[in-house]
C-alpha positions, 0 to 999 in steps of 0.5 A, spaced: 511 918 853 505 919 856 505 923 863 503 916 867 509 913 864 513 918 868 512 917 875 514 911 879 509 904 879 507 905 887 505 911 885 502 910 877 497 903 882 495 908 888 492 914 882 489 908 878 486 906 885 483 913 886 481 914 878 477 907 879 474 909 886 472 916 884 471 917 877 469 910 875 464 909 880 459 910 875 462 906 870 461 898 868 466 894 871 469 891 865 471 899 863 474 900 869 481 898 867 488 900 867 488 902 861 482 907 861 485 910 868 492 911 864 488 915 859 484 920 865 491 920 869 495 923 862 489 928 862 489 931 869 494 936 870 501 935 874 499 938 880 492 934 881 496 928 881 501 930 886 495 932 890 491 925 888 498 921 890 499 925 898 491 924 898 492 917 897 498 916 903 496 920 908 489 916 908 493 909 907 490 908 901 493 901 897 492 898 891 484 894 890 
């Protein structure tokens, strides 16, 4: 079981939001998905995410 798979939903869309905001911005739409965010997520350390998910409901960050 991969990493992204741990954690809640509300918590797995809030790093998606932020993978495809920041990471992706470059990126072609259509590779802009869940599936290629889940696969960054299972690569950023633990620590990162916790950081990535605080950062995203202290700045009222939602879904797309």
């Amino acid at each position: 079981m991969s990493f992204s798979h741990s954690i809640s939903m509300r918590d797995r869309e809030l790093l998606r939001t932020i993978v495809k905001k920041v990471h992706f911005k470059h990126y072609p739409k259509d590779f802009q998905t869940n599936i290629e965010a889940d696969k960054l997520i299972d690569v950023i350390a633990p620590d990162m995410i916790e950081r990535m998910i605080r950062f995203a409901v202290d700045h009222k960050i939602d879904r797309l």
